[in-house]
MMTF fields as JSON, N, C-alpha, C and O atoms, coordinates in Angstrom:
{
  "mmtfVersion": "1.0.0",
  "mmtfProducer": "UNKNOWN",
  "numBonds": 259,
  "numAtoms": 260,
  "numGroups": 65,
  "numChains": 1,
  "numModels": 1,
  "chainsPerModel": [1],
  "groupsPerChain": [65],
  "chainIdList": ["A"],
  "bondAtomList": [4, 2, 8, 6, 12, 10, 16, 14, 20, 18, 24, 22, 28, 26, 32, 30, 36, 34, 40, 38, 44, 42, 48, 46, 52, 50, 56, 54, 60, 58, 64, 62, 68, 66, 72, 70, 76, 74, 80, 78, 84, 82, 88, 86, 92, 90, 96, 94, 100, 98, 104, 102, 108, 106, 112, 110, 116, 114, 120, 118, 124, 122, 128, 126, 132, 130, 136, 134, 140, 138, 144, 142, 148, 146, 152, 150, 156, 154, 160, 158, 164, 162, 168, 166, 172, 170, 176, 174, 180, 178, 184, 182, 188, 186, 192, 190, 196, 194, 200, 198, 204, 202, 208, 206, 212, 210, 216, 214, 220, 218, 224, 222, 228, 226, 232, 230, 236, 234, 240, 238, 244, 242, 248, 246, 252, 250, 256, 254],
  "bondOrderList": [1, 1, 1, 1, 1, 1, 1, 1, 1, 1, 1, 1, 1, 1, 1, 1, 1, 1, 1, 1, 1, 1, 1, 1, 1, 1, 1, 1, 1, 1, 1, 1, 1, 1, 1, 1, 1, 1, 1, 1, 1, 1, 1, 1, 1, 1, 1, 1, 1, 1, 1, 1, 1, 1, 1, 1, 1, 1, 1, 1, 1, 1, 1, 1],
  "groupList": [{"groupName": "UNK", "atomNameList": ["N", "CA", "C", "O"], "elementList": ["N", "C", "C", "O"], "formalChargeList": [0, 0, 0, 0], "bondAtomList": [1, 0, 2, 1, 3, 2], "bondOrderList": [1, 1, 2], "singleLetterCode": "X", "chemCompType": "L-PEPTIDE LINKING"}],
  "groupTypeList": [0, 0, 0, 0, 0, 0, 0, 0, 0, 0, 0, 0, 0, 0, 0, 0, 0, 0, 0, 0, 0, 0, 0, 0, 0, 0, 0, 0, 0, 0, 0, 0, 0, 0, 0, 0, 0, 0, 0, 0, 0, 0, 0, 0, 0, 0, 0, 0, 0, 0, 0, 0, 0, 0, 0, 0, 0, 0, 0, 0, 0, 0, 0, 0, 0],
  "groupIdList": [1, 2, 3, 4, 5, 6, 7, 8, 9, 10, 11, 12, 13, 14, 15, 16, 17, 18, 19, 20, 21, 22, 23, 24, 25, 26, 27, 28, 29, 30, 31, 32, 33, 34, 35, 36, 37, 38, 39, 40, 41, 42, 43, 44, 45, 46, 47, 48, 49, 50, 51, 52, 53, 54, 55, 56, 57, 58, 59, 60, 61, 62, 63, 64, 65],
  "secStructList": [7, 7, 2, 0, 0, 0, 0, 0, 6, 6, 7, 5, 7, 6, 6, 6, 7, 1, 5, 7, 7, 7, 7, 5, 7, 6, 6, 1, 7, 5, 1, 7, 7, 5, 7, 1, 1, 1, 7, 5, 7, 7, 2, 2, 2, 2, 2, 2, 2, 2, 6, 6, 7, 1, 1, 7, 6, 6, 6, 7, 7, 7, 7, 7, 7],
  "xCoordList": [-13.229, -13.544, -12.308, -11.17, -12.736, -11.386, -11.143, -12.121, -9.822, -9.231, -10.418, -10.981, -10.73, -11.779, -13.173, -13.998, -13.427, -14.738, -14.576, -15.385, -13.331, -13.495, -12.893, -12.933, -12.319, -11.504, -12.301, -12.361, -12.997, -13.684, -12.497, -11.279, -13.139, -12.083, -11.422, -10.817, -11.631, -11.227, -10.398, -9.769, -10.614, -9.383, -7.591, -6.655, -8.071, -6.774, -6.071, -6.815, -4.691, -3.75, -4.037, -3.83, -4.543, -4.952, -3.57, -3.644, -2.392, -1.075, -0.035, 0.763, -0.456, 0.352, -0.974, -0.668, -2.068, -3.362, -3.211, -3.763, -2.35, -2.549, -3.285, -3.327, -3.937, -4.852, -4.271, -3.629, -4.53, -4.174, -4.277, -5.385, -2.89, -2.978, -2.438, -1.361, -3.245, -2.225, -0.932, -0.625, -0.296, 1.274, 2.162, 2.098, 3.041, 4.581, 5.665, 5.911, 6.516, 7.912, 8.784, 8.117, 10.083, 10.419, 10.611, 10.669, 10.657, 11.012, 9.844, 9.822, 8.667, 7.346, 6.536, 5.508, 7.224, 6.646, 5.173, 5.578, 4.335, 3.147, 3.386, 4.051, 3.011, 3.554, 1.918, 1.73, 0.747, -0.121, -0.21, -0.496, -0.158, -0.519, -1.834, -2.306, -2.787, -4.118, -3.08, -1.897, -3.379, -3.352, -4.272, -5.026, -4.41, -4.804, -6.732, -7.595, -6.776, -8.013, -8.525, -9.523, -8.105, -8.536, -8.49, -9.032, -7.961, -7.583, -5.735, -4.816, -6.306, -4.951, -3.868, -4.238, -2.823, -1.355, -0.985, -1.38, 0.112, 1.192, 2.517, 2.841, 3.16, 3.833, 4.958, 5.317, 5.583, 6.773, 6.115, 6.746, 4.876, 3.787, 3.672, 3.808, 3.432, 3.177, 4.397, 4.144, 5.663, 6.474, 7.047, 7.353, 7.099, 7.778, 6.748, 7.033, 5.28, 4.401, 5.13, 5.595, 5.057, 5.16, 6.219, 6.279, 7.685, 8.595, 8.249, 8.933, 6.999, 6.484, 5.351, 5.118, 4.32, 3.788, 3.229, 2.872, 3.128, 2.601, 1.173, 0.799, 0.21, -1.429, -1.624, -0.746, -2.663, -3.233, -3.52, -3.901, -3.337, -3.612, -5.101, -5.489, -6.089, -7.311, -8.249, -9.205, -8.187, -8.931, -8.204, -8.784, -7.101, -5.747, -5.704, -5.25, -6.224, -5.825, -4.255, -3.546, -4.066, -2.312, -1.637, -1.811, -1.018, -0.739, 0.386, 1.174, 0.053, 0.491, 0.985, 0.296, 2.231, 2.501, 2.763, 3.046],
  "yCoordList": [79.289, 77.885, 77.074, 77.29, 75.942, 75.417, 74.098, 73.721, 73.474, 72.146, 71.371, 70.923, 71.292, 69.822, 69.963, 69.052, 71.277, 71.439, 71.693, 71.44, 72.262, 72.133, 71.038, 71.43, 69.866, 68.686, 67.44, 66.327, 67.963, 66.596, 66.179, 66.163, 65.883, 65.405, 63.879, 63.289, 63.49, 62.226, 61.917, 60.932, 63.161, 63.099, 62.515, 62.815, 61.171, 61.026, 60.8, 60.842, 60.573, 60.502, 58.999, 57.884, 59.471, 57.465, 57.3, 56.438, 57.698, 56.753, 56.308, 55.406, 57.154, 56.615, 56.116, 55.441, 56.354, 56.14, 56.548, 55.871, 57.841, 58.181, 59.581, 60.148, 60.209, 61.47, 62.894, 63.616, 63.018, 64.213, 65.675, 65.995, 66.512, 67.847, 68.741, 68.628, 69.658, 70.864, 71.544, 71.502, 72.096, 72.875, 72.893, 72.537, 73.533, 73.856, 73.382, 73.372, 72.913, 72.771, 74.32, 75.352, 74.409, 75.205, 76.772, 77.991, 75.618, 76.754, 77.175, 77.785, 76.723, 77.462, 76.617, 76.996, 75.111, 74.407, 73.513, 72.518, 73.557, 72.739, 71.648, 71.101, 70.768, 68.634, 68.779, 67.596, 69.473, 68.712, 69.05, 70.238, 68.795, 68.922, 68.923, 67.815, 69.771, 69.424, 68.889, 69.227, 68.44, 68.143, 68.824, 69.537, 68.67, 69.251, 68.871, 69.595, 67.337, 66.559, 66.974, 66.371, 67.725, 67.86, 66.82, 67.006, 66.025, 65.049, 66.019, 66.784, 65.165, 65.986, 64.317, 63.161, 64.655, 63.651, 64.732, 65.774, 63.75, 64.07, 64.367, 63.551, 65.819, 65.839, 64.915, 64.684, 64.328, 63.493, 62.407, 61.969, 61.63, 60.288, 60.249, 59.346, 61.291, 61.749, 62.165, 61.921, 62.704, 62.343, 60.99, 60.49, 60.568, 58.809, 57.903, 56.827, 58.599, 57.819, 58.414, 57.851, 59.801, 59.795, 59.44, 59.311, 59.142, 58.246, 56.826, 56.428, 56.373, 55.125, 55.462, 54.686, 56.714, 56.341, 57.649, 58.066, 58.299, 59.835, 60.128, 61.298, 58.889, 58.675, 59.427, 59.463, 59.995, 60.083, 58.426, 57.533, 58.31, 56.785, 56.601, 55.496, 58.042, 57.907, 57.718, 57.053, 58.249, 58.931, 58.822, 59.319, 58.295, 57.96, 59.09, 58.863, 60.364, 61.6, 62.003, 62.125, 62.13, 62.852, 64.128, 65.345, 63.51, 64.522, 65.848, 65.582, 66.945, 67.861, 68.717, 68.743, 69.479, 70.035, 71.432, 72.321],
  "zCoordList": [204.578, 204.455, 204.851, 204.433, 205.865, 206.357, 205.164, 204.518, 204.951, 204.419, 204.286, 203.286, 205.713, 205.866, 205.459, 205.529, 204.982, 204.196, 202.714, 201.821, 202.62, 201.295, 200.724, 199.558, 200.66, 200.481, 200.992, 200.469, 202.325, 202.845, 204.184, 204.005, 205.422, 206.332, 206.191, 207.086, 205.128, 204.759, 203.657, 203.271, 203.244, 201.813, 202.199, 202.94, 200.753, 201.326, 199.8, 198.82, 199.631, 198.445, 198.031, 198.508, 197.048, 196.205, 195.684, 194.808, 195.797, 195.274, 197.173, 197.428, 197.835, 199.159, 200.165, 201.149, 199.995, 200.58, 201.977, 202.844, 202.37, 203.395, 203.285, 202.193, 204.55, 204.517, 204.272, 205.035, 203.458, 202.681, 203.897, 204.327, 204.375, 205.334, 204.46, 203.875, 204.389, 203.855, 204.423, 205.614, 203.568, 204.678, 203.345, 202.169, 204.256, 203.211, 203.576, 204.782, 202.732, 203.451, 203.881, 203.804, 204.269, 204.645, 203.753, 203.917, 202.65, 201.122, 200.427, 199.358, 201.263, 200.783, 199.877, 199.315, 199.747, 198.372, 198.997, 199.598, 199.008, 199.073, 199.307, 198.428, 200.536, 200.196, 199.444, 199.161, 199.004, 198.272, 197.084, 197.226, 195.521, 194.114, 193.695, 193.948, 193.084, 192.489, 190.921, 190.929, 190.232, 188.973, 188.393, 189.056, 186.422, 186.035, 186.451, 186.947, 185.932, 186.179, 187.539, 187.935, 188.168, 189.424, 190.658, 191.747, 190.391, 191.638, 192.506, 192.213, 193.658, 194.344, 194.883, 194.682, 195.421, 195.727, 196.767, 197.289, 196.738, 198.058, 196.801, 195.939, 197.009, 195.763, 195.507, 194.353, 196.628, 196.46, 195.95, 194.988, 196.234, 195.477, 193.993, 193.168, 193.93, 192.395, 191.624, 190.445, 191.736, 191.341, 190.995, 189.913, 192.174, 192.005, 191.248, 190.723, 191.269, 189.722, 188.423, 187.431, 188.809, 187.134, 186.513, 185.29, 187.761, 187.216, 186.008, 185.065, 186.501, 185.7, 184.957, 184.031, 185.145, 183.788, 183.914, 185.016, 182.919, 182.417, 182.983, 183.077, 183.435, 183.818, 185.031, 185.893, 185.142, 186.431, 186.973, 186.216, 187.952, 188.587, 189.215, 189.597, 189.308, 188.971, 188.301, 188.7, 187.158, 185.961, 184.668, 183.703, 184.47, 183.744, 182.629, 181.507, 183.029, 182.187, 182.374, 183.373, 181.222, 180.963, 182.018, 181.956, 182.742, 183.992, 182.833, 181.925, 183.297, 183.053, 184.239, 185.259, 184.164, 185.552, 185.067, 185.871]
}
């Protein structure tokens, strides 16, 4: 099953609102996060939220990592 069927070819990061690609950086780390709630980010987006508030910025469930 490719990205764009299972995610949707339109998925995009509701905190940078750009379209969500899968991949790794060089050191193997994911740029995408599912959270627990099941919504997904861009992991550097979601860091610099949870700098300001513990919420999912969807569903405002308690992000856990």
């Amino acid at each position: 099953m490719s990205w764009k069927t299972k995610w949707g070819k339109n998925a995009t990061c509701p905190i940078s609102l750009t379209r969500l690609r899968p991949g790794c950086n060089k050191d193997g780390i994911t740029y995408v996060v599912k959270i627990k709630c099941g919504h997904r980010f861009y992991r550097k987006a979601l860091y610099k939220w949870y700098d300001t508030s513990p919420y999912c910025p969807v569903c405002r469930a308690c992000i856990k990592f």
